[in-house]
Structures are given as structure tokens and as C-alpha cells.
N, C-alpha and C positions, 0 to 999 in steps of 0.2 A: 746546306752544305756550301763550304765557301770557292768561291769559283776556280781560286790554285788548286785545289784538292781536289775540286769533279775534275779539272782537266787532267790531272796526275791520274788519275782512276782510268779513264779513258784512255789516257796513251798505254798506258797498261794491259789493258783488255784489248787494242787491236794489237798491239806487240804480240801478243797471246794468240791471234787468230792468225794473223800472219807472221811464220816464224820462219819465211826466209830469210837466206842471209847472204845472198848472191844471184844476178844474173851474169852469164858470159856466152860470148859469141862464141861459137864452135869453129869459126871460120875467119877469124879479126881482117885477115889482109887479104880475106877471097878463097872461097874454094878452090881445088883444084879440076872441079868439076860441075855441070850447071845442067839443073831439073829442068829447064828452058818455060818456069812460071813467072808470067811478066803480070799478072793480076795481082792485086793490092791483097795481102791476106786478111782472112776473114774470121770473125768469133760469134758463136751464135749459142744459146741455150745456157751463155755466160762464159763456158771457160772451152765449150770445143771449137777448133782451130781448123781451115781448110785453108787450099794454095799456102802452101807453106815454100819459104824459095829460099828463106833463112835459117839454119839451125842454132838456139840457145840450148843454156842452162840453165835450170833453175836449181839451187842450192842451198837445203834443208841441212846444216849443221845440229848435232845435240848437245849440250851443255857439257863445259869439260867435265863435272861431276860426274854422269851418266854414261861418257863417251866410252864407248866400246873397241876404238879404232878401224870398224867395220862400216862399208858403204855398199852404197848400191844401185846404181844406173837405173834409172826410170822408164820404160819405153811404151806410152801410152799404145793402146790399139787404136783400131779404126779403121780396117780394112783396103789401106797403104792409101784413104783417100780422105780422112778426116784423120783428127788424133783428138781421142777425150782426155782432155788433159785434168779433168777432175780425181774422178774413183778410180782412174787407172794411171791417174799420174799425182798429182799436187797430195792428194787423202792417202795415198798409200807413204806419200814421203812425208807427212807430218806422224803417221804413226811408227813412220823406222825413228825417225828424230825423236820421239816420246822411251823410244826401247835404248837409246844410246848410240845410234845406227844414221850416219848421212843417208838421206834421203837425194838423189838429184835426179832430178826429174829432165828427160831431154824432149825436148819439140825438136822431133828429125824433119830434114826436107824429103815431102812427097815425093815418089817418082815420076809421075807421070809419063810413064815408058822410058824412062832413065835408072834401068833397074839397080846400078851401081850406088845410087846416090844414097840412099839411103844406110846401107851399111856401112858404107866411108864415114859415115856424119858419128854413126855408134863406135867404128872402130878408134876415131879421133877423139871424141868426146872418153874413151877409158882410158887411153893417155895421158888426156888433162885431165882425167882425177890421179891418177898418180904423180904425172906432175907436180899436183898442187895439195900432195899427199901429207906435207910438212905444215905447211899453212893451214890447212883444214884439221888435222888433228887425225888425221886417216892413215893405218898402215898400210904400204902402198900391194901385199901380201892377203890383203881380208877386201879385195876388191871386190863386186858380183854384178853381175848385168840380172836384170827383170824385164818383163813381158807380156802382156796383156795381147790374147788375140791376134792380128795381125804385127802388134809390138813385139809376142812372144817369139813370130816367124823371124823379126829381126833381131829380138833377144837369140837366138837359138843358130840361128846365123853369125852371129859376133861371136857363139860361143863355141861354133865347130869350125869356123875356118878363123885364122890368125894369124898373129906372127911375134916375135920379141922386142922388134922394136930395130930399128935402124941406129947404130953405135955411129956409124959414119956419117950423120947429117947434123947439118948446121943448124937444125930446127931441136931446140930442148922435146920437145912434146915428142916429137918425132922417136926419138933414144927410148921413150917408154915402149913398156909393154900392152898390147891391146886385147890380152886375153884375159878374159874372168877369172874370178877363182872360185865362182859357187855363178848358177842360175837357176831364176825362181820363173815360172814358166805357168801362166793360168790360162786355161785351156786354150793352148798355144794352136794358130796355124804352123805346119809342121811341114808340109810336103806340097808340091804343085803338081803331083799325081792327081790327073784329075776323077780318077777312080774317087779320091777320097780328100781332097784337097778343098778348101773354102776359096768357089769361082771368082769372086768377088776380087779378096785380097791377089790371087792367082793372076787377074786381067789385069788388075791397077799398078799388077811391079814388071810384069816381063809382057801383058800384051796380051791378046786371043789367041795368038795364031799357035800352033803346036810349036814350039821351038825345042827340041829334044835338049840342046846345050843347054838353056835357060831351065828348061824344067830338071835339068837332072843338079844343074847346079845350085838352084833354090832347094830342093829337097833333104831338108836336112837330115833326117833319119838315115841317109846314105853317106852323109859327111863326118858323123860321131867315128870316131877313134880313141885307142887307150890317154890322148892327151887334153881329149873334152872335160869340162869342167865338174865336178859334180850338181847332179841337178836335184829339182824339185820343183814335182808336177802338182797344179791343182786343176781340177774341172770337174763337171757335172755331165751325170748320165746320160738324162735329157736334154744335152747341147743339142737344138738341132740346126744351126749355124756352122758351128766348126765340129763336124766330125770327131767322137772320142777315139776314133782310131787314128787320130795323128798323134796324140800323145800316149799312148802305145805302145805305136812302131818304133816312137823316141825313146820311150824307155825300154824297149825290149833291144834296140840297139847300144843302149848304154850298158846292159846286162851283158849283152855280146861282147863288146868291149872293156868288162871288169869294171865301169865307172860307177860310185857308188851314188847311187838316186832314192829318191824316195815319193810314191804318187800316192794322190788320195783322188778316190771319183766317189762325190757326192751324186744320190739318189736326184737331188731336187737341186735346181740354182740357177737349169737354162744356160744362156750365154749370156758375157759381159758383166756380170755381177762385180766384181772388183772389190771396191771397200764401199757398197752400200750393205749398210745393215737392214736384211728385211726378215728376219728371224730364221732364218734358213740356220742350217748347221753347215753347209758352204762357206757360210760367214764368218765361221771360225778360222779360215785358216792362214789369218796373220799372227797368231798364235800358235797355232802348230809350224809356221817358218822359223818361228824366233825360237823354239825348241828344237829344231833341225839345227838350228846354225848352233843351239846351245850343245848336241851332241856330237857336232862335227870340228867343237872346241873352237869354230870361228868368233863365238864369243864367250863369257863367262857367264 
């Protein structure tokens, strides 16, 4: 094979593997608020991330052919003390991007007992996809936050508390709106009830100590109202990590509240399964999302 031709081949095939097509600071001139991580951040096992002190984007566009105008905030898990930014971030946004569906994947800054930080970073980062709603090919109407695990706690969080955006600031990004219009939610931390709450994610955003403020206001099953998004639960019976009664309570609160959801609890899958394919029927349900969103006319 003549050497112009393997190397054309080869750009080809990594273009193929990696089909990003952006990274952006979530934060360019400085947050307005600081997780107090002065350690160098760290990657291990290849793509999961700890001390995280900076918030990015990573930005999975789909071909305009394909493009559906529909996107979807990424929030990997990791129990507010890692983030796997693999099967529960980068894998699930190359297969939105395969359906016609941006993919963007966000690396949130950790808490580290700075419980605000983290939902600040989600609520800014869904203004700059709307923002950037014209450039990316995105309508800024078919927006959705996702959630994995302790990402689901902060998906689920972005998606019950919000706002429309500040009209009167000098900041473009700022004018948007930070509310979802759909959440995908895999067997999400839901509540800091420690009756039924995953202790883990619970210690690493608000601390040990009982803070009734902190827990009542992390608990989101308490925060859904008729203007929550509509959602869509997946999890497995045998979680024995994050409790199936957090997603539940979440959906028996959005029932309460007329929002229309749809859950599926698989037999078998454990916790943190994401987009590995290990033959489970769990594993189907980035196909049953994408017929969600097909009958909620978010796409065609």
C-alpha cells in the first residue's frame, strides 16, 4: 500500500474513534466560586478523573445529515469524589452523536465540602449549550441534562431547581436558560435521606455531619414541581450501591406532580453499568431512550 494512502486510512480511522469536535472551559475568566482543590488533577484506569478544580466540555456534535437538533448534557458519576468519564461520559456521547443527538459530556468541579460548586458548573455549562445552540446546530428547545449515579444526583438537581436566565446581565451566557427540557437519569443518587440515600455521594457534597438545610435541600424527590422536566429512569433491582428507592420516590414525585416520566428497573445490571455492553438486557437502554425521546416528538 503506498505510504499517501495508509496514512489517509489512518487519519480516517482515528477521526472515527474520536469524534470530538470541542473542548470549552466552563469557567474562561474564573468561577464565581472555588472547590478550595489546590492538588494537580489526576487520571487513572485511563479516562477516570479525581481533584478536579476545573470544569470543561467535551463536545460530541452528529453530522448535519443525521442531526436531530436535540442534545444532551453529560454528568458522569463517581460518588461526588471521582468522575468516570468513560461509560458514563465520553461512550454514552458518541452513541447520542451516532443517533443524530450532541453528545457533551461535562467534567464538573468536585466538592469537596463546597456543596454549591458542583451544580453551578451544570447550571452554566446548559446555558453555554444554548448559547452555542446556532453554531452547534442544536435547538436551543430540545436541550436535556443526563446522569449517572452520583452525576444523576447532579443531573436531577439542575433539573428541579433553576431559573430562565438573567435578561439584565452583561454576560450573553448568563440571558440563557439553565433548565432541561428532558432528563435521563441511570440509577440516580436521588435524596441525602440517610434512611435511603448512597453515604458515600451524601459525605463528599454536604459533609457527615447532620445538616438538616443541606439535606433537605440536596433531596431532590422533595424539590420536583409541575415545572420539572420530563424524565427517564433506568436502574437495576440489584443496585446494591445506590438504593432503588431513590428512583422511586423520584418518580412517584413526578407522578404527583403530573410530569410525564417513564422507568424501567432491570432484574440484573448491579450499579454503574453505563454503556458497557456485558449482555445484560440493562444494556439495552440506550435504545429504549432514543424511542422515549422518539415519542415525546423530541426527535423524529
Amino acid at each position: 500500500m503506498r505510504p499517501i494512502l495508509l496514512f489517509v486510512m489512518t487519519m480516517l480511522i482515528c477521526v472515527g474513534v474520536d469524534a470530538q469536535n470541542e473542548v470549552l472551559k466552563v469557567w474562561p475568566n474564573g468561577a464565581p466560586n472555588d472547590n478550595g482543590m489546590r492538588e494537580p488533577e489526576e487520571k487513572y484506569d485511563g479516562v477516570r478523573v479525581k481533584n478536579v478544580s476545573e470544569a470543561e466540555m467535551y463536545v460530541f456534535l452528529p453530522e448535519k445529515e443525521i442531526n436531530t437538533g436535540a442534545a444532551v448534557l453529560i454528568c458522569p458519576g463517581g460518588g461526588y469524589v471521582i468522575e468516570a468519564m468513560d461509560h458514563e461520559g465520553y461512550d454514552m456521547a458518541r452513541f447520542f452523536q451516532e443517533k443524530g443527538i450532541a453528545g457533551i459530556v461535562l467534567k464538573y468541579r468536585l466538592p469537596y465540602g463546597h456543596d454549591e460548586v458542583p451544580s453551578s458548573d451544570a447550571r452554566r455549562a446548559m446555558r453555554i449549550v444554548r448559547a452555542n445552540a446556532e453554531k452547534w446546530g442544536i435547538n436551543p428547545e430540545k436541550v436535556g441534562i443526563a446522569g449517572s449515579s452520583a452525576g444523576g444526583h447532579l443531573a436531577s438537581t439542575a433539573g428541579t431547581v433553576f431559573d430562565e436566565g438573567n435578561a439584565q446581565s452583561n454576560d450573553a451566557v448568563e440571558k440563557m436558560s439553565c433548565r432541561p427540557d428532558f432528563m435521563l437519569l441511570l440509577y440516580p443518587v436521588i435524596t441525602m435521606n440517610e434512611e435511603f440515600t448512597h453515604m458515600g455521594s451524601r459525605g463528599n457534597l454536604i459533609g457527615s455531619e447532620h445538616k438538616l438545610k443541606l439535606v433537605r435541600k440536596y433531596s431532590n424527590e422533595l424539590n420536583v414541581n409541575a415545572q420539572t422536566p420530563p424524565t427517564f429512569l433506568i436502574l437495576a433491582d440489584d443496585d446494591k450501591a445506590v438504593p432503588p428507592r431513590n428512583s422511586i420516590e423520584f418518580y412517584s414525585a413526578l407522578k404527583r406532580n403530573n410530569v410525564p416520566a417513564e422507568m424501567h428497573i432491570f432484574q440484573k445490571g448491579g450499579h454503574g453499568f453505563g454503556m458497557r455492553q456485558e449482555g445484560l438486557p440493562a444494556n439495552n437502554w440506550p435504545n429504549l431512550f432514543v424511542d422515549w425521546l422518539k415519542a415525546r416528538e423530541v426527535i423524529e
